[in-house]
N, C-alpha and C positions, 0 to 999 in steps of 0.2 A: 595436023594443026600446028600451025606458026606461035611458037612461045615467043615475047616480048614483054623485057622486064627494064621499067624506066630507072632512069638514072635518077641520082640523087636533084643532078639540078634541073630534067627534064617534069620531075613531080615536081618540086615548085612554083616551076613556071605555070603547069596545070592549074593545082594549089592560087596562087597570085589570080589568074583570071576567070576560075571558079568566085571567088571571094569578091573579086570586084564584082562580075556580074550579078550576085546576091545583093553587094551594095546599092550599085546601078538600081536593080529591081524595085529596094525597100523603099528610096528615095526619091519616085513617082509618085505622082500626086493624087491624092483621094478621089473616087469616082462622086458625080453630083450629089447621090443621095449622102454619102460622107461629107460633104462640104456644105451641104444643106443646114447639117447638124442632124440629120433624119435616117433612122436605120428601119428599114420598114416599118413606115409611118409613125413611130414613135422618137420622139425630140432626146438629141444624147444628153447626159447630164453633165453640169456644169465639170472644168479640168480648174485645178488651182495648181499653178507653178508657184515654185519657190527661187527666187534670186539670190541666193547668197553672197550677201555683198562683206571681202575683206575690207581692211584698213586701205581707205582711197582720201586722197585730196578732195576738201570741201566742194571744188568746183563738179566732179565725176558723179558723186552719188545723187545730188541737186539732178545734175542734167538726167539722170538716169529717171527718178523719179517724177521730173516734172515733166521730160518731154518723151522717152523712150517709152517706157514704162507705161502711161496713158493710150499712145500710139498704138502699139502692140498690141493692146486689149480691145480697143476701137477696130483695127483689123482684121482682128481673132476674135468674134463673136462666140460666148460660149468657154471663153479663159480669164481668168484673173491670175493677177500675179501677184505673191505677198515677198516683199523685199525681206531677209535676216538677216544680222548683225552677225 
């Protein structure tokens, strides 16, 4: 039997596209009945995000809240967002 033992920068490299591919993986999109909002035939219940909004110029929070913010929840059926100080 042939022993092989990685070098220090050969695990990395492993390591590195291990990690992406997990990445890669998580960041596929939910199959229909997840995007449904429906997990065998029962409706998921509502997600409340929280936006933690720092010290911004008057103009940023505004747009955030009147135009982002609305947006977002209109296309994410099933999330609400509460903005904090």
């Amino acid at each position: 039997m042939t022993q092989y033992s990685l070098s220090r920068r050969e695990f990395l490299k492993v390591a590195a596209v291990g990690s992406t591919v997990t990445l890669i993986a998580a960041c596929q999109p939910a199959g229909p009945a997840a995007q449904s909002g429906e997990a065998g035939g029962q409706a998921a219940a509502p997600t409340e995000l929280r936006f933690i909004k720092l010290a911004m110029s008057d103009p940023v929070p505004v747009y955030f809240e009147d135009t982002v913010i609305p947006g977002f929840e209109e296309a994410n059926s099933g999330l609400t967002v509460t903005v904090d100080m």
